[in-house]
Every structure is written in C-alpha cells, then in structure tokens.
C-alpha positions as CSV (number, residue, x, y, z in Angstrom):
1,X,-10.9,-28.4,28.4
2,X,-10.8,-26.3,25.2
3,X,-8.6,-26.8,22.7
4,X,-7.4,-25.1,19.5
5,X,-9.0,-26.1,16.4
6,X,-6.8,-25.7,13.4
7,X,-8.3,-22.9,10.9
8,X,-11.5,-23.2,9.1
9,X,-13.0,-20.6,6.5
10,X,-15.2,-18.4,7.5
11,X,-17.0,-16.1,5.2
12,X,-17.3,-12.3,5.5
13,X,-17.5,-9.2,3.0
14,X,-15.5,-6.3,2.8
15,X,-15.7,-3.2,0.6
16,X,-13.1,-0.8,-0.2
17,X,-13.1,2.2,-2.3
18,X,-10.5,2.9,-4.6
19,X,-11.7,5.7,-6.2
20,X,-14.8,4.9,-8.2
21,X,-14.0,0.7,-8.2
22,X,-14.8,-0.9,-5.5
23,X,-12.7,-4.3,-4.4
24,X,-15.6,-6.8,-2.7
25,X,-13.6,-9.7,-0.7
26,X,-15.2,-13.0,-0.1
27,X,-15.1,-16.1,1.7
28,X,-11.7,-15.1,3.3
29,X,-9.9,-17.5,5.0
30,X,-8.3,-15.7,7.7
31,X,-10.2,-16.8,11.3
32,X,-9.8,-19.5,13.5
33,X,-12.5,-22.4,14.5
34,X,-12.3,-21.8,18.2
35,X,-10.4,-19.5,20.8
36,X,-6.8,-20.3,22.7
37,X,-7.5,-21.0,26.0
38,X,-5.6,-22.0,29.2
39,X,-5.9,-25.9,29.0
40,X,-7.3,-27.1,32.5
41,X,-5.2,-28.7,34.5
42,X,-4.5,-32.7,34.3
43,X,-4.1,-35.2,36.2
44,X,-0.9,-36.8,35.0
45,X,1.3,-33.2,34.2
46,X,4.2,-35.2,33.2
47,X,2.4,-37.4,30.4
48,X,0.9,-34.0,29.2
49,X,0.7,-34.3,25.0
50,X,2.1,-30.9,24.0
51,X,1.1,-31.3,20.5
52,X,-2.5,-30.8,21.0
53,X,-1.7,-27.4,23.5
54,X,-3.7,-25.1,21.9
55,X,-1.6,-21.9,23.0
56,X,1.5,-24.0,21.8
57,X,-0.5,-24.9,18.1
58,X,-0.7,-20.8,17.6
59,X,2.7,-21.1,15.5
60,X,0.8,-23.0,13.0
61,X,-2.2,-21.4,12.3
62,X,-1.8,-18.9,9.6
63,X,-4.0,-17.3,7.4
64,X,-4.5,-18.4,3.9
65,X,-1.9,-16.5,1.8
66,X,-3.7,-15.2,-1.1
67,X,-6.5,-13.8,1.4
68,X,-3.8,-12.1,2.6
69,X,-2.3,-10.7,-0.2
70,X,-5.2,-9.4,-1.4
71,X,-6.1,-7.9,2.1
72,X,-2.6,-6.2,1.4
73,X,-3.4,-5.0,-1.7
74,X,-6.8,-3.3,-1.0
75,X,-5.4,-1.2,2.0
76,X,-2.9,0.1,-0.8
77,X,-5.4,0.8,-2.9
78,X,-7.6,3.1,-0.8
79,X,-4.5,4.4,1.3
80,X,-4.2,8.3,0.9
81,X,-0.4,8.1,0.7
82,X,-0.5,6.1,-2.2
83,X,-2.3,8.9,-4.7
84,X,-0.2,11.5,-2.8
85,X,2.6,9.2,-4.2
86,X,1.7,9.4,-7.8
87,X,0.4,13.0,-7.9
88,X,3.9,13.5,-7.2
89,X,5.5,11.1,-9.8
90,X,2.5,12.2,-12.4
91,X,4.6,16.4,-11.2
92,X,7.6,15.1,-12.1
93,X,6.7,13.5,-15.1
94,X,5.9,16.8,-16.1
95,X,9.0,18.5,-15.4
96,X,10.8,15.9,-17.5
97,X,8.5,17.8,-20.1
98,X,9.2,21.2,-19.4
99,X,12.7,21.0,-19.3
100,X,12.5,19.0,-22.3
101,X,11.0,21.6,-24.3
102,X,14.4,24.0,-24.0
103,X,15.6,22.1,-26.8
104,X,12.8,23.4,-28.8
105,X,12.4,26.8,-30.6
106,X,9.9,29.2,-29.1
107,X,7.1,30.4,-31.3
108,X,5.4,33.3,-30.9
109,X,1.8,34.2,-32.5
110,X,0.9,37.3,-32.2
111,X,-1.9,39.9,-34.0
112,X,-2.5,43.6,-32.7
113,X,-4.8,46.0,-34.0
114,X,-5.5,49.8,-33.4
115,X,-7.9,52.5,-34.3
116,X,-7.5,56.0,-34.5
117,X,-10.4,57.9,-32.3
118,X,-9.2,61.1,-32.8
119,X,-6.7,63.6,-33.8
120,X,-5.3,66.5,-35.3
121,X,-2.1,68.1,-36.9
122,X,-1.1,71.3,-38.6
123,X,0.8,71.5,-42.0
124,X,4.2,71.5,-40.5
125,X,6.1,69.8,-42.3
126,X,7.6,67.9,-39.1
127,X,4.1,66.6,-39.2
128,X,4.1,64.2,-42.0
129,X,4.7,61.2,-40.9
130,X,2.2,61.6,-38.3
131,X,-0.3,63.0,-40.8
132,X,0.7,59.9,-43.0
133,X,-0.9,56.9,-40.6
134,X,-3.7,55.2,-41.6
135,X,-6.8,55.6,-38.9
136,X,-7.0,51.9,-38.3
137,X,-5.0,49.1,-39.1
138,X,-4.7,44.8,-38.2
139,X,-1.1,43.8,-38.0
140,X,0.0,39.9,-37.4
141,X,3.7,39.0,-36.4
142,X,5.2,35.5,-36.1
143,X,8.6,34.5,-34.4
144,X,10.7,31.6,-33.6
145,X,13.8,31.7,-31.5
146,X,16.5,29.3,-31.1
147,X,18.7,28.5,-29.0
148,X,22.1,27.5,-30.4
149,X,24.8,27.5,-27.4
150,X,23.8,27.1,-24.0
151,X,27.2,25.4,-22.4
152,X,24.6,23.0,-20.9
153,X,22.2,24.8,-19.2
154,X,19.6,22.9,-21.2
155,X,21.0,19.6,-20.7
156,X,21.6,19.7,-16.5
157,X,17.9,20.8,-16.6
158,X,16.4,18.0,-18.1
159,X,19.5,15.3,-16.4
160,X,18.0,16.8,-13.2
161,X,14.4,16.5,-13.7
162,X,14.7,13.0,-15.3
163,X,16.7,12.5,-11.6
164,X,13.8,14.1,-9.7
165,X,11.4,11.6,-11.9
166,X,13.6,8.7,-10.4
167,X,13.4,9.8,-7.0
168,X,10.0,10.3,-7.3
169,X,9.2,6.9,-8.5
170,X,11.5,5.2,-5.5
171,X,9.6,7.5,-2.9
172,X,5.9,6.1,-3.8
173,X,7.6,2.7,-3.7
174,X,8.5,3.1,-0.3
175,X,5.9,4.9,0.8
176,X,3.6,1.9,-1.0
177,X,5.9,-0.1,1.4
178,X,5.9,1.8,4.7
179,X,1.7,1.8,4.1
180,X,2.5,-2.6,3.9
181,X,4.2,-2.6,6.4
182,X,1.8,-0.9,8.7
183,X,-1.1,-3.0,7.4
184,X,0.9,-5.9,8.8
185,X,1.8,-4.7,11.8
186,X,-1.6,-3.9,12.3
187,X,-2.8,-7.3,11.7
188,X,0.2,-9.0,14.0
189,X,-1.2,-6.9,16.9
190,X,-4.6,-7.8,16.7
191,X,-3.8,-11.6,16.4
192,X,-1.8,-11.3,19.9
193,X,-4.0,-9.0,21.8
194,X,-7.0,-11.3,20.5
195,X,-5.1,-14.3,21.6
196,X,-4.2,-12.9,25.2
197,X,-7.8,-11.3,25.9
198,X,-9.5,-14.8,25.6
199,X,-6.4,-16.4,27.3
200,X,-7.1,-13.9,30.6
201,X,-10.5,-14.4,29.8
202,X,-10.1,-17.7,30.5
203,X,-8.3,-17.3,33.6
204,X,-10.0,-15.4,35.3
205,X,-12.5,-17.7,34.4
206,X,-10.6,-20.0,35.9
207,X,-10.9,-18.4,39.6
208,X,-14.6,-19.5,40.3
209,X,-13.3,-23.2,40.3
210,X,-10.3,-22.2,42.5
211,X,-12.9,-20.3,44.9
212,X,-15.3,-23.5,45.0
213,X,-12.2,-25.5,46.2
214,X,-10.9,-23.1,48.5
215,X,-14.4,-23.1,50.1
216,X,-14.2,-26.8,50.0
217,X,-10.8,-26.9,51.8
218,X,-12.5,-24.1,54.5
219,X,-15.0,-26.6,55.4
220,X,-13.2,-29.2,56.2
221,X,-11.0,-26.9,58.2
222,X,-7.8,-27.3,55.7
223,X,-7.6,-23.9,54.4
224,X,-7.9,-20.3,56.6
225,X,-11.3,-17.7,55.4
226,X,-8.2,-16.1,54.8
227,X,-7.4,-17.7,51.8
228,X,-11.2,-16.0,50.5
229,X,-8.9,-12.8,49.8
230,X,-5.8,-14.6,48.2
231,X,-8.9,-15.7,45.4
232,X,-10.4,-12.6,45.2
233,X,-7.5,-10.7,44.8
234,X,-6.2,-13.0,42.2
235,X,-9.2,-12.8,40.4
236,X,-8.7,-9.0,40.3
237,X,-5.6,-9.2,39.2
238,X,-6.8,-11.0,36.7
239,X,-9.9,-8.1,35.5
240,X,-6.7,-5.6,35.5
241,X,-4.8,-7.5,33.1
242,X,-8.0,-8.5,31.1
243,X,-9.1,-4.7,30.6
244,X,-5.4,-3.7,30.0
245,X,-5.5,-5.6,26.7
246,X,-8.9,-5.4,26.0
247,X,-8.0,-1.6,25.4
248,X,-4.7,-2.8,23.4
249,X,-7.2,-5.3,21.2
250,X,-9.4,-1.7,20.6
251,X,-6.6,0.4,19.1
252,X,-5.0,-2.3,17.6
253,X,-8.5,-3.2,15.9
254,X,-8.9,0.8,15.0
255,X,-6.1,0.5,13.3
256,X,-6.5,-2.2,11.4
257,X,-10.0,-1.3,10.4
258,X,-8.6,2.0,9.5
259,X,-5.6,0.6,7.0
260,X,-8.2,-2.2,5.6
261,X,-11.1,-0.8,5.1
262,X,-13.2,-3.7,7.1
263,X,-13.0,-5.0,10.7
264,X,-11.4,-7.9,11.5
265,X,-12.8,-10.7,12.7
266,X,-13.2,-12.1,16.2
267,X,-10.2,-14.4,15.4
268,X,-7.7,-13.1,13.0
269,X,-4.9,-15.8,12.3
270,X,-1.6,-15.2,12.2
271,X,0.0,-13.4,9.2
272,X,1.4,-16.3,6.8
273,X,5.2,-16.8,6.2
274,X,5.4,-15.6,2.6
275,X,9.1,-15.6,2.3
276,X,11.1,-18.7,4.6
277,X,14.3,-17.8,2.5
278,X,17.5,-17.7,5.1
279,X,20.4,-15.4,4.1
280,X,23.2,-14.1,6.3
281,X,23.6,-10.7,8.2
282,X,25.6,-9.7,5.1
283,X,23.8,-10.1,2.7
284,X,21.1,-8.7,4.8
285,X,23.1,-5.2,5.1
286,X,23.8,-5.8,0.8
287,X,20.6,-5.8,-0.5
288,X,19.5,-3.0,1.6
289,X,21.5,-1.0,-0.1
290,X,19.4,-1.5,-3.2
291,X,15.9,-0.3,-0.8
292,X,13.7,2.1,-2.5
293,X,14.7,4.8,0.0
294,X,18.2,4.3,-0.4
295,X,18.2,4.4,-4.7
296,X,15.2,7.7,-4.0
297,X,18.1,9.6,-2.2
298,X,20.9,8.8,-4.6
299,X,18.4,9.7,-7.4
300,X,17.5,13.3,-5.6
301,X,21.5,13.5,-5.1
302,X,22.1,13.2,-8.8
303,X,19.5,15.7,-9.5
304,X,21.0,18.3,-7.3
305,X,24.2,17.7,-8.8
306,X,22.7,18.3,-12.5
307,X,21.2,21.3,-10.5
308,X,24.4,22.6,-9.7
309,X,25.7,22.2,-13.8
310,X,23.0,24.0,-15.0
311,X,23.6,26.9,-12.5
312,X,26.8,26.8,-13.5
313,X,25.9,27.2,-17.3
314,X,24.8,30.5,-16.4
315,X,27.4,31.9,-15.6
316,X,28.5,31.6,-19.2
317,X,27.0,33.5,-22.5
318,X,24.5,32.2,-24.4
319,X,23.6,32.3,-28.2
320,X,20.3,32.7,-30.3
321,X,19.0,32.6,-33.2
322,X,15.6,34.6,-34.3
323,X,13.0,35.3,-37.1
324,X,10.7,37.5,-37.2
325,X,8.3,38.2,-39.3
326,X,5.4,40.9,-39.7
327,X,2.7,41.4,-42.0
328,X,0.6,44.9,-41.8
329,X,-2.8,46.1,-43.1
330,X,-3.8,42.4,-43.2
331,X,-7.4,43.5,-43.9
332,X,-6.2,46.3,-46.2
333,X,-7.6,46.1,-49.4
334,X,-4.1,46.1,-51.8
335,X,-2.0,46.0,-49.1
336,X,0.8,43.6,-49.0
337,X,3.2,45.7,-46.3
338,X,5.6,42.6,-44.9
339,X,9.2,42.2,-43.8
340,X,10.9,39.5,-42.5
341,X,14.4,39.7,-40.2
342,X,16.7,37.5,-38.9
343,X,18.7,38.0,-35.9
344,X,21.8,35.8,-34.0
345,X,21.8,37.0,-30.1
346,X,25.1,36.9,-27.9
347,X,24.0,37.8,-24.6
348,X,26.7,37.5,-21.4
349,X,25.9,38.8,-17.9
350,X,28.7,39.9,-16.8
351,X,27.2,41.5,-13.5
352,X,24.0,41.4,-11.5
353,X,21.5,39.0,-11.0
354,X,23.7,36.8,-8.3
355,X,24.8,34.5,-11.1
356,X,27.9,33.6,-9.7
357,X,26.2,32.8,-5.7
358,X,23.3,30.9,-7.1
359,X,25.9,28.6,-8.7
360,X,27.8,28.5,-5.5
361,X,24.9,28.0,-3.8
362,X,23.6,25.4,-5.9
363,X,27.3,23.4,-6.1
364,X,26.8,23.7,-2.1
365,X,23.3,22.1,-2.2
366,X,24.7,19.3,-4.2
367,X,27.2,18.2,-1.8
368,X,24.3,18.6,0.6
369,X,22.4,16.1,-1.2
370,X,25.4,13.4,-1.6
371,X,25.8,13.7,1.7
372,X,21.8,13.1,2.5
373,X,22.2,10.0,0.6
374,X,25.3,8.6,2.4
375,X,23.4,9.3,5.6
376,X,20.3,7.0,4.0
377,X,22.5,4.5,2.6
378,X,24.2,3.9,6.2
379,X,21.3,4.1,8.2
380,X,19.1,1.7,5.7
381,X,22.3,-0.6,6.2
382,X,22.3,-0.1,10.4
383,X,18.5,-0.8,9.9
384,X,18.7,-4.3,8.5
385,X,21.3,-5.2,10.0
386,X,19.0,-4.2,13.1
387,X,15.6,-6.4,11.8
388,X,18.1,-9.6,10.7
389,X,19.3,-9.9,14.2
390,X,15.6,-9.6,15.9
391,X,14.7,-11.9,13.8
392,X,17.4,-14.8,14.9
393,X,17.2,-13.4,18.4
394,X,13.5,-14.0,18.6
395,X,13.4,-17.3,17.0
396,X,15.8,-18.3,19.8
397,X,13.2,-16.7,22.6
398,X,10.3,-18.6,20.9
399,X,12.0,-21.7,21.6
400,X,13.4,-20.4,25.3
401,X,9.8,-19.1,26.1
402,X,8.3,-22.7,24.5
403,X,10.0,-24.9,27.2
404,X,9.6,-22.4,29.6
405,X,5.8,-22.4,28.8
406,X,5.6,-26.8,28.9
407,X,7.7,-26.2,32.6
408,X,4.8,-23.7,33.9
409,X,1.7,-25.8,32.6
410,X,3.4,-29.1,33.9
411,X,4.5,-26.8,37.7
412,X,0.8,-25.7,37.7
413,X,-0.6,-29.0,36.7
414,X,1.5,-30.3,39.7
415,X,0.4,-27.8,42.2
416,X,-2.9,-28.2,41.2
417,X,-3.2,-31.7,41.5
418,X,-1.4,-31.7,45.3
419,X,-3.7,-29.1,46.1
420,X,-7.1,-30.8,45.3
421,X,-5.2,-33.3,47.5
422,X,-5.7,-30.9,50.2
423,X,-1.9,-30.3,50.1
424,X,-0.5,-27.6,49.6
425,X,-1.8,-23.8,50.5
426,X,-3.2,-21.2,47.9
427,X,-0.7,-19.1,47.8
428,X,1.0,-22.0,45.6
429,X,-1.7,-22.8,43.5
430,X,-2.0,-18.3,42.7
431,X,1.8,-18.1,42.4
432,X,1.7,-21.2,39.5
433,X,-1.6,-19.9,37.5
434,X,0.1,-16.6,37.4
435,X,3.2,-17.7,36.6
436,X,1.7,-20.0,33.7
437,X,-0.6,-17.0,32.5
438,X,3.0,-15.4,32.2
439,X,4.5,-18.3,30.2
440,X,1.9,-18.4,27.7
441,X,1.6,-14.3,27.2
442,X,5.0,-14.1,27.0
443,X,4.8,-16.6,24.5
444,X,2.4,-15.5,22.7
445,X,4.0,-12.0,22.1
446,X,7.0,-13.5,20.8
447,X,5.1,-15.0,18.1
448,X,3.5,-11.4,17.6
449,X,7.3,-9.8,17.6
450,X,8.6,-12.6,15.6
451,X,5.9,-12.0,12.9
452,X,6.1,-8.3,13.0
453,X,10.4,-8.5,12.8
454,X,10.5,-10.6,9.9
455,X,8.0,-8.2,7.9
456,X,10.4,-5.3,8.7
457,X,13.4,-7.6,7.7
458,X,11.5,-7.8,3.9
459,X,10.9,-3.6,4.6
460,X,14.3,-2.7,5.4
461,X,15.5,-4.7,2.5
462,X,13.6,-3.7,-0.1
463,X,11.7,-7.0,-0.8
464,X,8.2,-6.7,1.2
465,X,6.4,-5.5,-2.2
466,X,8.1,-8.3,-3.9
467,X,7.2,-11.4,-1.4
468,X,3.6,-9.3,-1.0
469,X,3.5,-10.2,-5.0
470,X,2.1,-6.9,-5.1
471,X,1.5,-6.4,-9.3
472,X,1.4,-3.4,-11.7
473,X,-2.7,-3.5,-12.2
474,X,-2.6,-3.2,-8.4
475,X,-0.8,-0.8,-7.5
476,X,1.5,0.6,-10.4
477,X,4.9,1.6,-9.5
C-alpha cells in the first residue's frame, strides 16, 4: 500500500520577467514526497487507522507560505494587466496636472519677422503710410493672461481629475487582485486534478488484481467467464474517468504555467491558509463595502459629479486679465519701438455652443454614475455575502464527505475481504471500488472548492492583497 508522505522540499528554478529584472525562485517548497493513492484493501476494515489515510492527510499538506507568496508576487509582476493598470494611474496623474495648471496664467512667446520682396506705389498721398514701411523688420511680443473669475470652472476640473486619479488607483488594486485571485485558482485546480489523476490512476491499477481473482474464482468454478466483462468494463470505466481529468490537469496546468511564469511541479500542494480569522456574515457584507471596486466606483461617481459643476460654470461669464507687450525693429539699429497694454476681459455666452445641454447632459451623467456605484456597492455586498456562506457550507461537506469517505473504504474493505473469501459476486466488489473512488473524488474536490472559496471570501472583501502581504517594492499601489 502507498501512503502519503507529509511534504518535503524539492528544489526547482523559475524565471519571470518583469520588465528588464528578472525574479529567479529557488528551492521552493511547494511538492509533495509521494502521490495519493487508493489504500489497498485490509483485512480488518473496522480497525482501519484513518490518520495515516493518505487521501484523508491531503487537508494537511500545504505549501510553505512564503514560497507561496512570492509565487503570488511574481505572476503580478509579469501580468499584462498590472502595467495596463498603472499606465492608466501614471494618465490620470497627468490630468491632475493639466487641470491644475488653469490656475495658472498663460504665457505666450512669440517673435515674427517679414521682408519686403517687392513693391511699388505712386505719390498719392493716400500712399504714405504704405510708402512709410520699413522693407524688413523682427518683431517679439510677450503675453500673460489671467484668469480672475471662473464661478468654479477651474476648481470642478481639477476635484474631478483628482477623483479620476482615485478611481484609477482603486481599479489597478482590483485588477492586481482579480490577477491573485486567478493565480490561486489556478493553483487550487491543479492540486485537485493532480490528486484525482494518480487516485484513477491507481484504480484502474487496481483492476489487474481484481482480474487475477476473478480468474481465480473461474477456476474453481465460483465465478461465471461472465464476470471477465464486469472487469473489463470496469476497468474502462476507469480509462474514461482517467482521460477525463487528465485533460482537466492540462488546462488547469496551462493556466497556471501561463499566470506564473514556470510549470508546476508533478505534485503541487495545496495552497496554505494565510488568513484562519473567523468573522460573521455581517461583517463579511461590512467590509466589503470598503473593496477596491466598491471605493473605484464611488471615486468615478464623485468625479462625474465635479464634472457636472464645471459644466455648469460655463454657463456663467468669465473674467480675464491680460498684458501684452510688443517690441519692434528688435535688430534695428536705434530702434526702441515698444508698447505695452493691459486689458480686463468679460466674456458671457449667451447663446450657441450647447452650453446649457452639455451641462444638462453632464448633471444627467452624474446621476448616472451615483447610480453605477450603488449598483457596485450592492452587488460587492450580495457577493460576499455569496463567498462567506460557501465557505461554512463547504466546511460542513468536508466533514459530510470525510465520514462518508471512512464508510466507503471500510464497505469496500468489507466486500473485498468476503469476496477473496469466494463470497460474494463481482458485481459487489465493482459497485464498492466505484463507489469509494467516488467518496474520495468527491472529497478531494471539496478541499479544491473549499480552498478556492475562501480565497474569493479575502477577494470579495477587499483583504486578499493584504493576507497575500503583497508590499509596495512589489507591486506598488
């Protein structure tokens, strides 16, 4: 019989890219010694010692938590969404500038210059002034403008992209999380469609011993040839199940390889428990109102509504002040031709321009948006409230499917043993190996749901990044 060794470390390299630094991870504790098998059969199966089962000793093998975080980490670094993320905060940033700068006079530098190629006029004295131009001639103007009233047209631009900055920012944090979150899931799914490939393996496996009996049992007349198909056909079963996960293990592998940058190994642990605090529905739905995607759509909300004010500012006047200043003939010899003037602008659009519908249509969009982010806020709430209850709904199947999985081993142990008695038929001994194969798959995708629900629990709240320990150097928020 084979049993589960508890984890040992086994030492592998990975490289992944993050632009032009490359993270190299070592010695990484995240395989197991040996595979889970089907324990064979024994011959007292109600003495059996569960704490040795080795399908059973799954829920405590875990990989090494800093291995882990740092596996994290790396598919962060080289994920595509993540620099989509901050080229998008690095645009807002930006904006923050531009608006900005509306509190600032404009200057304008300017220096034109013209030269006469030809001409010709008569005496008239209409003429003179024409006659009077120099041929050629450098002139250089300077001019600031400020503005003085704007009825805070200024002000909602900047509020807004400050707002948009926000936004922004809580967007690549959920996205940074979403991109977690998927790594994990990845990982979950390989460790359970590992575990159940070598526990079919062994099962099928298992169906040249159960042929050698049956042909035993034939000899001695016990059994019908008959019972030659019942072991065939249950062996094929068997192949069917085996390639049906086999395929699962491949995309499941793919994707992890894809989100990681490495493969993983031939027997990924399960993903540690990072977090074991216990909190109530409540506060479950509570904190998810604090989720990155929930403050990102309040913050776009607020910047629609700033929006909306500075729209409104224009349907107002606005006043400028404005110096000027030219200087002409700069390269004149004796020349010192200047004049400087300043000038207060009142300017009011009373008509044209749709004014008064893009303000309407910007107060609209504002409601729009609050609305967007009471939407978010209630579904981020529904969400958690969602993950908190598969998580205590799961842990209660894990330890359903646990007894049920000791009643199936212990049934085929028993059929088993009253069949090499030449009891029984082999219709018994099929019906108990598949209904144990059952137990422990069923099993062993609750732990895979279980590990995969309590991630999304940390998502839907907000606190994955945080249990994750994932830090500024790493990836900055």
């Amino acid at each position: 019989m084979r049993e589960l060794a508890q984890a040992c470390v086994v030492a592998f390299v990975s490289l992944t890219a993050v632009g032009d630094a490359q993270l190299r991870a070592q010695d990484v504790a995240i395989q197991a010694g040996r595979d889970p098998a089907l324990p064979e059969p024994e011959a007292k199966p109600l003495a059996i010692d569960f704490a040795n089962d080795p399908v059973l000793g799954l829920e405590d093998t875990t990989a090494d938590p800093e291995t882990f975080r740092t596996i994290v980490a790396a598919a962060l670094k080289q994920s595509p969404v993540g620099r989509e993320a901050r080229a998008l905060q690095d645009a807002a940033r930006a904006r923050v500038g531009e608006a900005r700068a509306g509190y600032l006079p404009a200057i304008d530098v300017g220096v034109s210059a013209f030269k006469t190629l030809e001409r010709n006029f008569s005496d008239d004295p209409f003429n003179l002034i024409e006659r009077s131009r120099p041929r050629e001639r450098v002139d250089f103007t300077f001019s600031i403008a400020q503005p003085l009233i704007d009825f805070g047209r200024t002000d909602g631009r900047v509020r807004s992209a400050a707002a948009r900055l926000r936004a922004a920012g809580f967007e690549r944090e959920a996205r940074t999380g979403e991109v977690a979150g998927d790594m994990v899931a990845a990982w979950t799914q390989v460790f359970g469609y590992q575990a159940l490939v070598r526990l079919i393996e062994g099962f099928v496996a298992a169906q040249d011993g159960l042929g050698e009996a049956v042909e035993t049992r034939i000899e001695r007349g016990v059994s019908a040839e008959g019972d030659r198909a019942r072991v065939a056909s249950l062996r094929s079963q068997g192949l069917v199940q085996l390639a049906q996960a086999r395929r699962q293990l491949a995309s499941a592998e793919a994707r992890f390889e894809e989100l990681s940058g490495f493969a993983p190994p031939d027997r990924l642990l399960r993903p540690p428990l990072l977090d074991d605090t216990r909190y109530t529905r409540e506060y479950a739905i509570f904190i998810a109102e604090t989720a990155p995607q929930v403050l990102g759509a309040e913050a776009s909300a607020e910047a629609r509504e700033q929006e909306a004010r500075a729209a409104d500012a224009d349907k107002f006047p606005d006043l400028t002040a404005r110096v000027d200043n030219g200087r002409y003939g700069i390269f004149d010899d004796g020349r010192n031709d200047y004049d400087t003037r300043a000038t207060v602008n009142f300017n009011w659009r009373i008509l044209g321009g749709g004014v008064w519908s893009r303000a309407r249509a910007a107060e609209a969009e504002a409601v729009a948006a609050d609305a967007v982010a009471d939407r978010v806020r209630e579904e981020a709430r529904r969400d958690a409230a969602i993950a908190w209850s598969d998580v205590q709904a799961i842990e209660e199947q894990i330890r359903a499917l646990e007894s049920a999985y000791k009643a199936a081993r212990q049934s085929r142990d028993i059929v088993v043993a009253r069949f090499e008695a030449l009891r029984g038929s082999v219709f018994d001994v099929a019906d108990a190996q598949n209904a144990y194969l059952n137990a422990a798959s069923a099993y062993i995708r609750a732990l895979t749901e279980l590990d995969q629900a309590r991630y999304i629990l940390l998502l839907r709240t907000g606190r994955l990044l945080e249990v994750l320990e994932i830090q500024e150097e790493e990836v900055p928020l």
